[in-house]
N, C-alpha and C positions, 0 to 999 in steps of 0.2 A: 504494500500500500504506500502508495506517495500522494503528497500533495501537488498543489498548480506546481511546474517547475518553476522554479524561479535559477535568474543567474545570482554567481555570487556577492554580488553588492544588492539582492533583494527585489532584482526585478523580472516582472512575469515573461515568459520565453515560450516559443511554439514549440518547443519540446518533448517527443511524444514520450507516454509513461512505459513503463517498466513492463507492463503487461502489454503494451502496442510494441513494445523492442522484442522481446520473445516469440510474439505472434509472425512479427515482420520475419524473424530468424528462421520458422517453422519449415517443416517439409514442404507445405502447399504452396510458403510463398515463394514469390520470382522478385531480383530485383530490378529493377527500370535500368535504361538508360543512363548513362551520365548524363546532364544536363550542361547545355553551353554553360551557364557562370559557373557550375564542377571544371570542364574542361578549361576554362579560363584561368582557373585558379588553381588549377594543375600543372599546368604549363609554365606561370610566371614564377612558382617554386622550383620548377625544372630550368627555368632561365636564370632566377638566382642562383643557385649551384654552378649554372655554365659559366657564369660571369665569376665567380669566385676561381673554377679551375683555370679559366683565360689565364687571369691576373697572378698565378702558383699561388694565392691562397690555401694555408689546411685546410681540409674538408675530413672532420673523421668518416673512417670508411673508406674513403676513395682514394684522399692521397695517405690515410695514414692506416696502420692495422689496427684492430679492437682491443678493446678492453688495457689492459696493461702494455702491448705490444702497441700502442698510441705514438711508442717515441720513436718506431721503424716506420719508413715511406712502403708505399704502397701504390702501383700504377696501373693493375688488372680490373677493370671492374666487373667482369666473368667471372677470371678465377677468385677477385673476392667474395663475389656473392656465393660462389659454389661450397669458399672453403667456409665463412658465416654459418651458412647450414649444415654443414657435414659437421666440424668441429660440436656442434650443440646436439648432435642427436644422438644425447645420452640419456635420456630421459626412461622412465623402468615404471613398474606397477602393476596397477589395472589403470584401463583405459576409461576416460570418462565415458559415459551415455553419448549415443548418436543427437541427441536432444543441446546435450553441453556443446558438442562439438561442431554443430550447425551454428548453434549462438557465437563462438569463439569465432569459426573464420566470418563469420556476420560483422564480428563486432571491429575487427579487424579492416574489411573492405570500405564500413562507417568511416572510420579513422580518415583512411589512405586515400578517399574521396574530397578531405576538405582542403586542402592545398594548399599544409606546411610540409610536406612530408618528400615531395620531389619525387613522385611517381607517376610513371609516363601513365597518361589515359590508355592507351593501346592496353600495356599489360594489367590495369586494374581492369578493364573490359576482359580479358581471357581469364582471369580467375572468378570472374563474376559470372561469365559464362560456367563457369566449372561449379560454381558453389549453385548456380539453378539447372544446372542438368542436374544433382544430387549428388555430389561429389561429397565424400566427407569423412575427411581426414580420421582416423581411430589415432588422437593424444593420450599416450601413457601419462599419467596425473603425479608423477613424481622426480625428482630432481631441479627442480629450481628455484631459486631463492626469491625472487618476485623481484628483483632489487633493479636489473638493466631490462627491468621486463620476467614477461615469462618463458626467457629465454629459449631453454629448453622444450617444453611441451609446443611452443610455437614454431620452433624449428622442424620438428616432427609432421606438423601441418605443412610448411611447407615442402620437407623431403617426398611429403604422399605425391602433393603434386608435382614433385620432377620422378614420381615415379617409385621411390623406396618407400618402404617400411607400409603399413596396412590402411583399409579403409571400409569403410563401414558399407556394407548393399543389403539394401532393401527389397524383401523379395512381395507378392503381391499379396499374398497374406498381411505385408505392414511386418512382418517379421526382418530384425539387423542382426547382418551377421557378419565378420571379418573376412577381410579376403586381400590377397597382395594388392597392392596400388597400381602396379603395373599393368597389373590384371582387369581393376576398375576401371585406369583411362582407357582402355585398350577395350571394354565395353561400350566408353561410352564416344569411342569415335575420334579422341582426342591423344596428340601426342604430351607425354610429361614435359612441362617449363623447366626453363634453364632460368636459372635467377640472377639479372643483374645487380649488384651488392645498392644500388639505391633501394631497389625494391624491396631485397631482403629485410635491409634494416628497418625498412619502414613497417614489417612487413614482424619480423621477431624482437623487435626493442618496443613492447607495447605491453599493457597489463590484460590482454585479452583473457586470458586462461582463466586467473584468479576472478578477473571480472565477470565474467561470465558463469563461474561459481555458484559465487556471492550474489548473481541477483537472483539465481534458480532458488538456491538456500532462501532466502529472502522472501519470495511467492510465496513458498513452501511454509515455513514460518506465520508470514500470516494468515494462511489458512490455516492451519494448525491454530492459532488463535480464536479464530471463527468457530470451529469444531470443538474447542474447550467451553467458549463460550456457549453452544448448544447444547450440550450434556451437560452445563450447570443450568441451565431452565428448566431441560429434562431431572435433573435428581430434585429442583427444587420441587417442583410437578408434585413428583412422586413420594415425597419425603412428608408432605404437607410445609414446606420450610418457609419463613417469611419471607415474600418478595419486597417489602417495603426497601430492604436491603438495597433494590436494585431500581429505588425510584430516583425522578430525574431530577428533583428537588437535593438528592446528596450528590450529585456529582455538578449540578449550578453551584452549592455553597465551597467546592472546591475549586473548580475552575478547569480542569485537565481533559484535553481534548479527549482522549482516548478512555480514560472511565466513562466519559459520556457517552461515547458512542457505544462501548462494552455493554454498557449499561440496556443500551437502548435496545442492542442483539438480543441482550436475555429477556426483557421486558417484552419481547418481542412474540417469543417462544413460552409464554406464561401467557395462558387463559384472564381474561378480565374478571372472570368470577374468582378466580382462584383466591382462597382466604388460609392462612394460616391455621396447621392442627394444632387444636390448643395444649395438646402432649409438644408439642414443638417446644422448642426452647426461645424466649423473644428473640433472640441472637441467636444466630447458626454458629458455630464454629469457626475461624475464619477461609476458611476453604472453601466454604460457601458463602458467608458474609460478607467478604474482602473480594472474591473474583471480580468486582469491575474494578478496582485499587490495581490486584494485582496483573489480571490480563490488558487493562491500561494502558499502564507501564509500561507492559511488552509492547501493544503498538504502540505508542509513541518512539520508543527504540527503533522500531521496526521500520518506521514512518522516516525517521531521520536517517537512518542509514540506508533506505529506500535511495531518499537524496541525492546524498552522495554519488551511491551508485547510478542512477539516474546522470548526474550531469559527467561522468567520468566514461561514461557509453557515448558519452555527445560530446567527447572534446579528442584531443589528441597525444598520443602518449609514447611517443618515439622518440631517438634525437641521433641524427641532429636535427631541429627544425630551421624553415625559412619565416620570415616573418617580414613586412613591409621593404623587400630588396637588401634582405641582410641573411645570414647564415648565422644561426645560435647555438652553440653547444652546451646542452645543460641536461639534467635530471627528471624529466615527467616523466620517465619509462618506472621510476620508483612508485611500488604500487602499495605506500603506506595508506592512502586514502581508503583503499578496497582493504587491505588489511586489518584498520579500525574496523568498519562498516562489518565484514566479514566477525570479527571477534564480538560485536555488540549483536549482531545477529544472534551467536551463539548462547552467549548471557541473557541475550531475552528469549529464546526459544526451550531453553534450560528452566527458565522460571515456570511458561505456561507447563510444560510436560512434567513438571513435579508437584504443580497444582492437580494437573489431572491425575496422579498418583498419590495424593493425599485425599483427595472426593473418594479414590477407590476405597482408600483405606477408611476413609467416614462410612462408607457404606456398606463394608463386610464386618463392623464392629456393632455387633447389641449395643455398645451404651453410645451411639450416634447414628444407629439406623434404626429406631423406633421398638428398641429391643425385638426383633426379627432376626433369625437363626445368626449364627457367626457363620461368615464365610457365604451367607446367602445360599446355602446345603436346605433342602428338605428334609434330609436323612441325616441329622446331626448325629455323628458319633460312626456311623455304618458309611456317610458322605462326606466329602472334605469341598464340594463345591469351587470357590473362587480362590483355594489358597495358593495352590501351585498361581495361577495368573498375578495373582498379589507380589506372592513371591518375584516372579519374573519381574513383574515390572520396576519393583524395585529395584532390581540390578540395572534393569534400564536406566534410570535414574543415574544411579553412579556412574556406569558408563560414561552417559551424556557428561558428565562433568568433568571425567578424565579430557572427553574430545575438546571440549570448548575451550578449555583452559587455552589464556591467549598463546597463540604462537608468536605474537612479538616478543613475549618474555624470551625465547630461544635463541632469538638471532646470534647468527657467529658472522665473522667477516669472512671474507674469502675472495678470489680471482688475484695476489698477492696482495698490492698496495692497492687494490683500483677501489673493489668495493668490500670496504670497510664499515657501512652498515646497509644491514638491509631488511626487508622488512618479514618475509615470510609469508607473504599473502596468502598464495595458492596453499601451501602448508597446512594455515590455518582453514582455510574456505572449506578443502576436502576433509577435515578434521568434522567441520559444523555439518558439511554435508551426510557424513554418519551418523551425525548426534540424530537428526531428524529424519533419520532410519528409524534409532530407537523409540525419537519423539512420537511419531506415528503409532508405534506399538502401546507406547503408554495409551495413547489416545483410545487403539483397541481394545486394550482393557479395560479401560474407565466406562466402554460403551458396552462392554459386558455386564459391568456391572450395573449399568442402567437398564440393560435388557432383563437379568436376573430379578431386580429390584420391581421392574415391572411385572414380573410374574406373583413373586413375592405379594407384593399390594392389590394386585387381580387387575391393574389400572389394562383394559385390554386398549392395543392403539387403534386407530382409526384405520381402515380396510386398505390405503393407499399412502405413499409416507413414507419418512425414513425411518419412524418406530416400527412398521409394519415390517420392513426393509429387515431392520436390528433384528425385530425379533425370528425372521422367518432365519437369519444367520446363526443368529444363538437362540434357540427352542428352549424352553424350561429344562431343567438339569432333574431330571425323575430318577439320574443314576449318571455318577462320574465318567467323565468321556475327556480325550486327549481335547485340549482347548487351543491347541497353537492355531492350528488352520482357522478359527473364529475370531481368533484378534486381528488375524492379517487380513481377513474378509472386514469384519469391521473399523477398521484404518482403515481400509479403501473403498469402504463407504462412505463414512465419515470426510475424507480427501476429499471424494466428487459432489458431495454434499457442500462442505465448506466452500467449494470451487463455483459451485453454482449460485450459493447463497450470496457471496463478492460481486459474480457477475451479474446480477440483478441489476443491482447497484451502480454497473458503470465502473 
């Protein structure tokens, strides 16, 4: 979730959102033409450079080698584009999702289209051709430090397209499956590019990778919010619990965008007649008291570091760049921006997913679910009902906290004297991106236990619904049965739910 974008001194921008940049990146879409002012501003960055090598001006890259090798000349701009990418395609792992890896070279062609970056129109047209026949790269998601970029996993991108290492095909079923690169261009009609070192660098000195993460993490995250926020209406529902809790009169005399709107989600999903059992406690606990406080929070997190990521998809992050008939050499290829974004993500997705494991935990306890069995068992004693899932979840929990923990705190220097700090972006991102593996499973849980609780109380759902949904995935528990398969159905309920319930809204 983002707000209007705004530029960074506060003012409104045509800036598409975070959810229009994904869709844009998607398998269906195609991207347009370059536009004459693209082309024009393509070309006068390719003329600043000419006019810099005229005059023997440095140009890193072209007259000079990378990285620490800055102090040797350099006169190939073949063989340096060639050895740019071969040198960096060290990168190991698992490979992100075909989903990440459409958004990365997306985010990438965004860039190299605004004309600091000194990349001929011609070859951002063949890779744009490449990226809309379905071209698409398989990045292994490990080895780079975020710092000159994301080095490595970008280099990988571009080795597919001259031909090495793997790439993702799509067969008609919508089924991805790895396959040589050489194999793919050779599908799709096309011979593998040779990389002139302008384009390389504009091309692997960007924070695409990490970026591209972080804003999937980030969707992710706030639907998981959304989905926290529906299963505390549902348990209040069910509990008899006081909605007063979540009137809009306490989150006016606060002021916080995000408890108000929380607020407004749960008040949303609670019946108008609904009145407080008077076995209820006036005060719920705060797991249910506090979720618009606490799910909030999270979006407002979520919301800012939406932002960020938002304007760092819309700007340029390579160098060297051109700028008003000058050559600059500096640092935007550092991807501390997405690194923050990235970690705060994680800190607030950590918070919702441990609410929703403490709601479980309110609800399989007699002295907070209406004294109604432990463990929400029929068969107390002969049934153990929800514990193994309880259990689980709380490892989930922990987990998630191992992952988030910032990876800025890790940073080591490295490349000898060159880069001396850096930030960890991608590090962290695929760190959050696992958290909200487990985050989802909590959620599974939590919606068991709402489907359990519903049987428990006789509340039956309404014929059509996502209660109808819940319960036809998790049935009343007459007799202990493996429960993994039911969490994972209901997280991916709950996902396309939460996903649906946002895009209502716009």
């Amino acid at each position: 979730m983002t707000r209007t974008p705004t530029t960074a001194d506060g003012a409104t921008t045509d800036m598409p959102s975070l959810d229009a940049i994904v869709e844009a990146a998607s398998w269906t879409a195609k991207l347009g033409p370059l536009a004459d002012a693209d082309v024009a501003r393509m070309r006068e960055s390719g003329a600043t450079v000419d006019t810099y090598l005229a005059e023997g001006k440095p140009v890193y890259g072209l007259t000079q080698g990378f990285g620490p090798l800055v102090t040797y000349s350099s006169t190939s701009e073949m063989e340096q584009g060639s050895s740019l990418i071969s040198h960096l395609g060290t990168a190991q792992g698992q490979p992100l999702g075909p989903e990440a890896s459409r958004l990365v070279f997306w985010l990438r062609l965004n860039s190299m289209r605004k004309g600091f970056s000194a990349v001929s129109p011609s070859f951002w047209q063949r890779l744009a051709d490449l990226w809309n026949a379905g071209f698409t790269p398989v990045i292994p998601r490990d080895g780079t430090v975020s710092a000159s970029g994301d080095l490595q996993p970008l280099a990988h991108v571009a080795l597919a397209c001259a031909g090495y290492g793997e790439a993702w095909v799509r067969d008609a079923q919508g089924t991805w499956s790895p396959r040589p690169a050489s194999q793919a261009l050779a599908e799709l009609g096309t011979e593998p590019l040779e990389w002139p070192v302008r384009e390389a660098l504009a091309f692997v000195n960007g924070t695409g990778v990490s970026l591209a993460v972080a804003i999937l993490n980030q969707r992710s995250a706030v639907r998981l919010t959304r989905a926290v926020a529906t299963l505390t209406a549902r348990l209040t529902v069910l509990l008899g619990g006081n909605a007063e809790h979540y009137d809009e009169g306490v989150g006016q005399a606060r002021n916080q965008a995000g408890q108000l709107l929380v607020a407004r989600w749960i008040r949303q999903d609670v019946p108008e007649d609904h009145r407080r059992d008077e076995r209820r406690p006036l005060q719920e606990p705060y797991s249910l008291r506090c979720a618009p406080q606490v799910l909030g929070a999270v979006l407002d997190q979520l919301t800012m570091a939406g932002e960020i990521l938002l304007r760092e998809a819309n700007g340029v992050t390579d160098n060297p760049l051109t700028h008003e008939g000058r050559v600059l050499h500096a640092g935007n290829f550092h991807a501390m921006p997405v690194g923050f974004a990235s970690e705060q993500t994680g800190l607030a997705l950590h918070m919702a997913a441990y609410l929703a494991e403490r709601q479980l935990g309110l609800v399989v306890n007699p002295t907070t679910n209406g004294d109604l069995p432990i463990m929400l068992t029929p068969r107390a004693g002969r049934g153990c009902g929800l514990a193994g899932v309880q259990i689980s979840a709380t490892s989930f929990i922990s987990r998630i906290r191992q992952l988030v923990t910032p990876a800025s705190l890790t940073t080591l220097p490295t490349n000898g004297w060159n880069q001396d700090h850096v930030p960890m972006a991608l590090n962290g991102a695929n760190g959050v991106g696992e958290a909200l593996d487990l985050g989802w499973l909590a959620v599974g849980s939590l919606a068991l236990g709402a489907a359990q609780l519903a049987v428990m109380t006789e509340d039956a759902p309404e014929p059509a619904g996502v209660w109808a949904e819940l319960a036809g995935v998790s049935p009343a528990l007459e007799a202990d049965r493996p429960m993994a398969v039911e969490v994972r159905a209901a997280a991916e309920l709950f996902r396309s739910h939460a996903h649906a319930l946002l895009a209502d809204v716009g």
